[in-house]
NUTI-253978 format. One record per residue: residue in three letters; x negated, z negated, y of N, C-alpha, C, O in turn; residue number from 1. Coordinates in Angstrom, 3 decimals, decimal comma. Example, Ala and Ser with C-alpha at 12.3 -4.5 7.8 and 13.67 -1.06 7.14 Angstrom:
// NUTI-253978
aa_n.c1_n.c3_n.c2_ca.c1_ca.c3_ca.c2_c.c1_c.c3_c.c2_o.c1_o.c3_o.c2_i
ALA_-13,190_-7,800_-5,690_-12,300_-7,800_-4,500_-13,200_-7,800_-3,300_-14,236_-8,465_-3,319_1
SER_-12,850_-7,080_-2,250_-13,670_-7,140_-1,060_-12,900_-7,870_0,030_-13,409_-8,039_1,138_2
END
This chain:
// NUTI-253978
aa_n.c1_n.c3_n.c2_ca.c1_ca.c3_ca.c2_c.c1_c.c3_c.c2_o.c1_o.c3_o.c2_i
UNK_-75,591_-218,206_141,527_-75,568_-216,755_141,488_-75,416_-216,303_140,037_-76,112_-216,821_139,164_1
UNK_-74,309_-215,122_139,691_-74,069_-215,269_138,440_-75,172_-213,958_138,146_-75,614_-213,195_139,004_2
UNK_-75,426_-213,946_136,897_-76,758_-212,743_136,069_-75,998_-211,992_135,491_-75,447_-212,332_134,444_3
UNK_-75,788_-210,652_136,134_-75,019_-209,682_135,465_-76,279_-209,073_133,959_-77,462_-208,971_134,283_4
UNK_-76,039_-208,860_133,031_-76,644_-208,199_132,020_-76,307_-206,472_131,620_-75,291_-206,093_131,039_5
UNK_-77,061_-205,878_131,939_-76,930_-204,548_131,469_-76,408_-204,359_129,568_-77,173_-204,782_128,702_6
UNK_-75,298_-203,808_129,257_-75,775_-203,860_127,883_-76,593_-202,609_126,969_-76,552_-201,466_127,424_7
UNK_-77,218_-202,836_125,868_-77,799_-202,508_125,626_-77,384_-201,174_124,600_-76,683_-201,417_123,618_8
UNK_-77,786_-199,933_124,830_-77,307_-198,583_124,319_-76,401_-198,800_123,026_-75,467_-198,002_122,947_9
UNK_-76,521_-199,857_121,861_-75,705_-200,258_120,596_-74,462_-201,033_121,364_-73,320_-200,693_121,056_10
UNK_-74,586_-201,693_121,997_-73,672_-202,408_122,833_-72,732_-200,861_123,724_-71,544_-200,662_123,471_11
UNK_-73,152_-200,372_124,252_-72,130_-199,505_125,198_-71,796_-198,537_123,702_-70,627_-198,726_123,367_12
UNK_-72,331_-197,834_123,010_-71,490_-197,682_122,103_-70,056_-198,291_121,435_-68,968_-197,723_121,522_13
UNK_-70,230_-199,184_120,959_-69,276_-200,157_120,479_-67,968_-200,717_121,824_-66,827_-201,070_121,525_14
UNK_-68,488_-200,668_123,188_-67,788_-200,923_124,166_-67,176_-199,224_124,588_-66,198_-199,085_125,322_15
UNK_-67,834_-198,189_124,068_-66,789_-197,319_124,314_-66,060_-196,543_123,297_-65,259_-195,624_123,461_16
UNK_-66,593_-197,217_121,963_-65,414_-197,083_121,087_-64,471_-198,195_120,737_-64,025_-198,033_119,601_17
UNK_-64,016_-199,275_121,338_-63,172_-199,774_121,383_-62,143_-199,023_123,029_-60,915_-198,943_123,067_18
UNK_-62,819_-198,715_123,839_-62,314_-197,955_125,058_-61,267_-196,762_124,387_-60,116_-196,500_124,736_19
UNK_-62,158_-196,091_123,211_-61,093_-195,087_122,756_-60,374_-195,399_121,858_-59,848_-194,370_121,433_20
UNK_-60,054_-196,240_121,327_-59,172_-196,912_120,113_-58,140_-196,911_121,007_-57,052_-196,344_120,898_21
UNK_-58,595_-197,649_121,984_-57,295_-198,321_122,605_-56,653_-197,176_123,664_-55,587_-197,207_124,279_22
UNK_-57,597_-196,267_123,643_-56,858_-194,501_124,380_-55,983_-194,330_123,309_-54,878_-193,939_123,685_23
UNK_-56,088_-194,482_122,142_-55,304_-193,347_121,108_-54,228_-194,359_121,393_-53,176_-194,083_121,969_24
UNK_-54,659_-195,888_120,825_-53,272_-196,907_121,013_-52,084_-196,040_122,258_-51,013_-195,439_122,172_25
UNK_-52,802_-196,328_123,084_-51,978_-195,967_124,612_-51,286_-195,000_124,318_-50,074_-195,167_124,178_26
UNK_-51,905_-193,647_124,133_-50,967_-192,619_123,450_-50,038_-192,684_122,221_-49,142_-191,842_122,171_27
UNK_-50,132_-193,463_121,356_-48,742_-193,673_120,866_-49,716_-193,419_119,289_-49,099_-193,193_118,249_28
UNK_-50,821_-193,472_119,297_-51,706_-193,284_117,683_-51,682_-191,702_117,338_-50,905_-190,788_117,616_29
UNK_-52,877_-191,795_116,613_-53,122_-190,360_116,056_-51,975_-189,418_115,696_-52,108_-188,227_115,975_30
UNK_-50,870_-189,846_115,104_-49,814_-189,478_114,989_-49,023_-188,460_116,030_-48,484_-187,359_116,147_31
UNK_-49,402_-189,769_116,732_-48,483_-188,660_118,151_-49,286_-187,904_119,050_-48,766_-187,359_120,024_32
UNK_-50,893_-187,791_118,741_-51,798_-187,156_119,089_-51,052_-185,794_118,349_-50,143_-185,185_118,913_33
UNK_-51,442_-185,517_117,357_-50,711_-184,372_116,855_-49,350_-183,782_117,286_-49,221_-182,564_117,416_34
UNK_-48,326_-184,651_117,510_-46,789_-184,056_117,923_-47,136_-184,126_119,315_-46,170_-183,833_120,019_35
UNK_-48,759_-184,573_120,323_-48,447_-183,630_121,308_-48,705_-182,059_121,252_-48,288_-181,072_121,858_36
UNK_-49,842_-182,394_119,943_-50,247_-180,636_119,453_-51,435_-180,497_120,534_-51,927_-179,378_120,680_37
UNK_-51,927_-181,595_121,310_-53,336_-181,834_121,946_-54,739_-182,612_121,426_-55,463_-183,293_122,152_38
UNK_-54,944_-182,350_120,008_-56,153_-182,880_119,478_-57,278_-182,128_120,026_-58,260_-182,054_119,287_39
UNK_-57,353_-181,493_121,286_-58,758_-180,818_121,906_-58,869_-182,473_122,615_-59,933_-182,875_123,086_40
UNK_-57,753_-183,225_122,600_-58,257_-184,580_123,779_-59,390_-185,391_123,389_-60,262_-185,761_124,175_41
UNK_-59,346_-185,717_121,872_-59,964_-186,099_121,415_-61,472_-186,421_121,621_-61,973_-187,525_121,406_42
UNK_-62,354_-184,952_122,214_-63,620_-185,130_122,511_-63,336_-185,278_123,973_-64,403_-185,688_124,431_43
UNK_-62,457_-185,166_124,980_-62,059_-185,215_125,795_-62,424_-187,053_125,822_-63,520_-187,527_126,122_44
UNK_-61,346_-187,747_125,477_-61,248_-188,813_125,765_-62,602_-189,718_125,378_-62,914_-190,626_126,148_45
UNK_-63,355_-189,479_124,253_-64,459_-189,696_124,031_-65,541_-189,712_124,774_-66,134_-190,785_124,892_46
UNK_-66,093_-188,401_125,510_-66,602_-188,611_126,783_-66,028_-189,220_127,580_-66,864_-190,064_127,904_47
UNK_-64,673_-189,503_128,469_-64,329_-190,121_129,158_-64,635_-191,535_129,034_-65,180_-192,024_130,024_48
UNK_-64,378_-192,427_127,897_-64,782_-193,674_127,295_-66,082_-194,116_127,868_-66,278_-195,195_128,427_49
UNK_-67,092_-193,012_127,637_-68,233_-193,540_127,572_-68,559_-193,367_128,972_-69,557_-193,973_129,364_50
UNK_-67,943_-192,690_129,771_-68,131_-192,893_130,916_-67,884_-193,891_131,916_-68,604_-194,248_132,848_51
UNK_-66,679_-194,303_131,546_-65,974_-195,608_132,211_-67,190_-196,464_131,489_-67,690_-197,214_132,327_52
UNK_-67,732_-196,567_130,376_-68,334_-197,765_129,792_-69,673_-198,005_130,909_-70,157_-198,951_131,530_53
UNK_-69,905_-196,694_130,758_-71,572_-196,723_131,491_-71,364_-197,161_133,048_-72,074_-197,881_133,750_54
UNK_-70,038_-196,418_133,374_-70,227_-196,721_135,025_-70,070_-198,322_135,615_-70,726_-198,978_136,425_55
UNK_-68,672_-198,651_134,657_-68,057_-200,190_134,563_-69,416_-201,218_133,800_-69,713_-202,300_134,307_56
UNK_-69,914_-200,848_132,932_-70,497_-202,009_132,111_-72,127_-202,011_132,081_-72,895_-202,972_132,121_57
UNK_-72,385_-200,691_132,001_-73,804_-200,534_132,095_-74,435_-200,534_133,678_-75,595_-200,817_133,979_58
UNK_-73,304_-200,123_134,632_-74,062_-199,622_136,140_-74,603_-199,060_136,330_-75,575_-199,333_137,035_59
UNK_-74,293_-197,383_135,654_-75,005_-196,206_135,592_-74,518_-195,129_136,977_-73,405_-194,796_137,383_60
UNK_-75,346_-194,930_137,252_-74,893_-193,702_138,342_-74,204_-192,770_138,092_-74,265_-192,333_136,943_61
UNK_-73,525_-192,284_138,824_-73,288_-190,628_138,515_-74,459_-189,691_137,780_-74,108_-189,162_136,725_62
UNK_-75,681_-189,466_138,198_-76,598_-188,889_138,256_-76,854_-189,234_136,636_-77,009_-188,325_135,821_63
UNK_-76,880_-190,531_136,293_-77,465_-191,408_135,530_-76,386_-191,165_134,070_-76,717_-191,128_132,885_64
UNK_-75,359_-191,062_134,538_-74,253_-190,668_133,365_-74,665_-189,355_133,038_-75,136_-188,889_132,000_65
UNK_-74,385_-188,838_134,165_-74,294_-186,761_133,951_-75,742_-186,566_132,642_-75,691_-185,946_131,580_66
UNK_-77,040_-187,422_133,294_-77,962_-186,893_132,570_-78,372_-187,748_131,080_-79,269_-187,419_130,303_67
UNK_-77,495_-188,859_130,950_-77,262_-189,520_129,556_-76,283_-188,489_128,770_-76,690_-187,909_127,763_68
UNK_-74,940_-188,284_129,290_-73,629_-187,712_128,597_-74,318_-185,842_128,620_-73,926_-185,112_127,710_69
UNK_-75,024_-185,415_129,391_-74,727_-183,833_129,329_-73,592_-183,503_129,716_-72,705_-182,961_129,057_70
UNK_-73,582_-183,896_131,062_-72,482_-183,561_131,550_-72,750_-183,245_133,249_-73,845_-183,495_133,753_71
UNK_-71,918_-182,825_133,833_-71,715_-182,838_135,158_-71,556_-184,061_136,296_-70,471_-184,641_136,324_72
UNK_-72,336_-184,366_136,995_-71,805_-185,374_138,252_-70,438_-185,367_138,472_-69,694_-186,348_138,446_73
UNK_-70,050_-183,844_138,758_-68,551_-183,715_139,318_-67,590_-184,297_138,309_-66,409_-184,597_138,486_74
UNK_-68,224_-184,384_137,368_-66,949_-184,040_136,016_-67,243_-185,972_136,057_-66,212_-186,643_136,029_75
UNK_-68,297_-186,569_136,104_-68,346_-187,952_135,689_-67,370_-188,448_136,865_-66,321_-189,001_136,534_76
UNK_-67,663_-188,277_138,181_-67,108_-188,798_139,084_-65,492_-187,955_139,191_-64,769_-188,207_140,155_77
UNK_-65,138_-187,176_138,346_-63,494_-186,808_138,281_-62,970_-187,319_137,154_-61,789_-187,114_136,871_78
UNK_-63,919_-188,168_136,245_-63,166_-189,452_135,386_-62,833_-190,347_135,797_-61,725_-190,805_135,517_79
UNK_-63,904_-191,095_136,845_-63,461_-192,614_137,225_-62,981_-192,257_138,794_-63,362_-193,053_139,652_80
UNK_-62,291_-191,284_139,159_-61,441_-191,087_140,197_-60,148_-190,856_139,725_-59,206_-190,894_140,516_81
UNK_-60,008_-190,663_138,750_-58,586_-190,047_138,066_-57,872_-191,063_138,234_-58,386_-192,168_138,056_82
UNK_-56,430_-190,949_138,640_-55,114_-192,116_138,721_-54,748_-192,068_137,445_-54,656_-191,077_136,721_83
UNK_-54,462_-193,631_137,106_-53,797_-193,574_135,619_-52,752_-193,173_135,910_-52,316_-192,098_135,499_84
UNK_-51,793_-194,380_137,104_-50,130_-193,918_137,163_-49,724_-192,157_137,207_-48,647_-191,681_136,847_85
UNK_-50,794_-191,466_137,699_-50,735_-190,273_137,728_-50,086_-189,890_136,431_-48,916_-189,652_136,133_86
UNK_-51,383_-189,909_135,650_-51,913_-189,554_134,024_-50,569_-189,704_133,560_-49,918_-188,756_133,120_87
UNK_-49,897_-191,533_133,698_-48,896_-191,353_132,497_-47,777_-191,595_133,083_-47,035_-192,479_132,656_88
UNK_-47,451_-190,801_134,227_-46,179_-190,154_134,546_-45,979_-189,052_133,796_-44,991_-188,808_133,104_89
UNK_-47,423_-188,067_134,029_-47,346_-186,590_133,101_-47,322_-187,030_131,803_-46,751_-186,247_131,044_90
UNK_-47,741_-187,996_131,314_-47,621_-188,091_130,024_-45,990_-188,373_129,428_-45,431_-187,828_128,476_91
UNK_-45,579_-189,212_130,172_-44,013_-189,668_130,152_-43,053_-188,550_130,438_-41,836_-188,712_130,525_92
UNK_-43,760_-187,254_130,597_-42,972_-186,327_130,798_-41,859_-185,902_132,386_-40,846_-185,246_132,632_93
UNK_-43,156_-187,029_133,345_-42,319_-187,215_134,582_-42,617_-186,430_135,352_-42,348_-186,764_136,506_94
UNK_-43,057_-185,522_135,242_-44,166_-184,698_136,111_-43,758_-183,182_135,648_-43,834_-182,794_134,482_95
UNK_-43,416_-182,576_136,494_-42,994_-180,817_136,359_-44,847_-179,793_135,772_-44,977_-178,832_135,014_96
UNK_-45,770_-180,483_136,448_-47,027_-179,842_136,156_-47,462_-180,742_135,938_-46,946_-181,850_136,081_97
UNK_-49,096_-180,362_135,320_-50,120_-181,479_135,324_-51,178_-181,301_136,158_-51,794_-180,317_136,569_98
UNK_-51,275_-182,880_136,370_-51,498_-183,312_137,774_-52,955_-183,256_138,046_-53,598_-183,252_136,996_99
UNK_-53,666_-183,213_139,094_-55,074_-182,725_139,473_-55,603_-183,424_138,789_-56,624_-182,845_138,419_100
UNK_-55,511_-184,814_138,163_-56,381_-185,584_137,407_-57,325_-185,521_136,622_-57,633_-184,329_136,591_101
UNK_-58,126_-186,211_135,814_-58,741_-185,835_134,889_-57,940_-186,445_133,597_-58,345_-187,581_133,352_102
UNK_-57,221_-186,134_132,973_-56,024_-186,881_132,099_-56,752_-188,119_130,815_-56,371_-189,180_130,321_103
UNK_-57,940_-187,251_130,691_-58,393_-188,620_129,564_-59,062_-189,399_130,208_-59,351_-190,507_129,755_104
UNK_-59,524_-188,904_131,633_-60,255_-190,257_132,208_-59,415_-191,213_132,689_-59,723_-192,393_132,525_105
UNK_-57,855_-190,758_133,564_-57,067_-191,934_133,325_-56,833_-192,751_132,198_-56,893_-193,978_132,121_106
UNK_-56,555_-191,902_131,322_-56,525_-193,234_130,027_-57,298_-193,986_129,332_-57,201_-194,904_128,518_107
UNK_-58,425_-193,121_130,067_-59,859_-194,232_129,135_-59,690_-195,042_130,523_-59,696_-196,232_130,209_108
UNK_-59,559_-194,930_131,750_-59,499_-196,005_132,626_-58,499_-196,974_132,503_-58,808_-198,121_132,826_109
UNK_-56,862_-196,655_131,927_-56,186_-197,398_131,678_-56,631_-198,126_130,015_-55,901_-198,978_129,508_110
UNK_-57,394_-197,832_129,602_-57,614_-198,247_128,155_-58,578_-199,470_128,369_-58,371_-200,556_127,829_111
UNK_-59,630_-199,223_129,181_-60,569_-199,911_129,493_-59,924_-201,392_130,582_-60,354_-202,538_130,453_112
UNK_-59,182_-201,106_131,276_-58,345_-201,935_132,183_-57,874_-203,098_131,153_-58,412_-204,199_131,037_113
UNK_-56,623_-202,561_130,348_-56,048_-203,212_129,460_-57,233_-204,176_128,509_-56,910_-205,318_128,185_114
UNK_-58,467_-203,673_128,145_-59,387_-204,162_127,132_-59,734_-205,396_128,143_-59,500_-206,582_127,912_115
UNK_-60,328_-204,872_129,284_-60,843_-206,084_129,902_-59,698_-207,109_130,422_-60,143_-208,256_130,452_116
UNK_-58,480_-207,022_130,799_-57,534_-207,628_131,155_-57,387_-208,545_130,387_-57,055_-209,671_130,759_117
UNK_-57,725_-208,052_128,549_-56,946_-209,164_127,301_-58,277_-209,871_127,035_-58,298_-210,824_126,257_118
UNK_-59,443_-209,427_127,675_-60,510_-210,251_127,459_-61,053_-209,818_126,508_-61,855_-210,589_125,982_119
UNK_-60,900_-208,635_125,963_-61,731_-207,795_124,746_-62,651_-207,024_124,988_-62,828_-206,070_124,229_120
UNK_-63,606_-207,252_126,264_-65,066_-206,788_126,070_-65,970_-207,444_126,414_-67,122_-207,044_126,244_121
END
């Protein structure tokens, strides 16, 4: 039976700022954060990070996020429901509107995907 380990509050830090490094990566770097002329994402994607971290790594509840982050249940559980392919169709400019999603929680979900995929958490 394998021993899952909770990590420890310095630990989910560091696991959800590598989550957002690799958001900005995805978006194309700070750079092109600006030529979208959307640096409000910024705290956007930041909470999102730490949400995927807590729900994925720590095994935090909804309840349990909302009242760590100061945030909403609805809003935690409309991060880690968000479609990435959604996210970066609109991002790719494939998409006439933007889409019901939560846009930085797809990419902190696709950020977080990619991290654990390459074996970087």
């Amino acid at each position: 039976m394998e021993i899952i380990s909770k990590p420890r509050g310095e630990d989910v830090d560091k696991l959800a700022e590598k989550v957002f490094m690799k958001s900005i990566e995805i978006l194309g770097g700070l750079k092109r954060l600006v030529e979208y002329r959307n640096l409000t994402w910024l705290p956007s994607l930041a909470e999102a990070s730490y949400v995927v971290v807590l729900k994925n790594e720590a095994l935090k509840t909804y309840s349990e996020i909302a009242r760590e982050l100061g945030i909403s249940e609805t809003t935690a559980k409309s991060i880690i429901g968000a479609d990435e392919s959604k996210v970066m169709e609109y991002l790719r400019g494939e998409m006439d509107k933007k889409p019901k999603e939560h846009v930085a929680g797809g990419i902190a979900k696709l950020a977080y995907k990619k991290l654990r995929e390459a074996g970087e958490l």
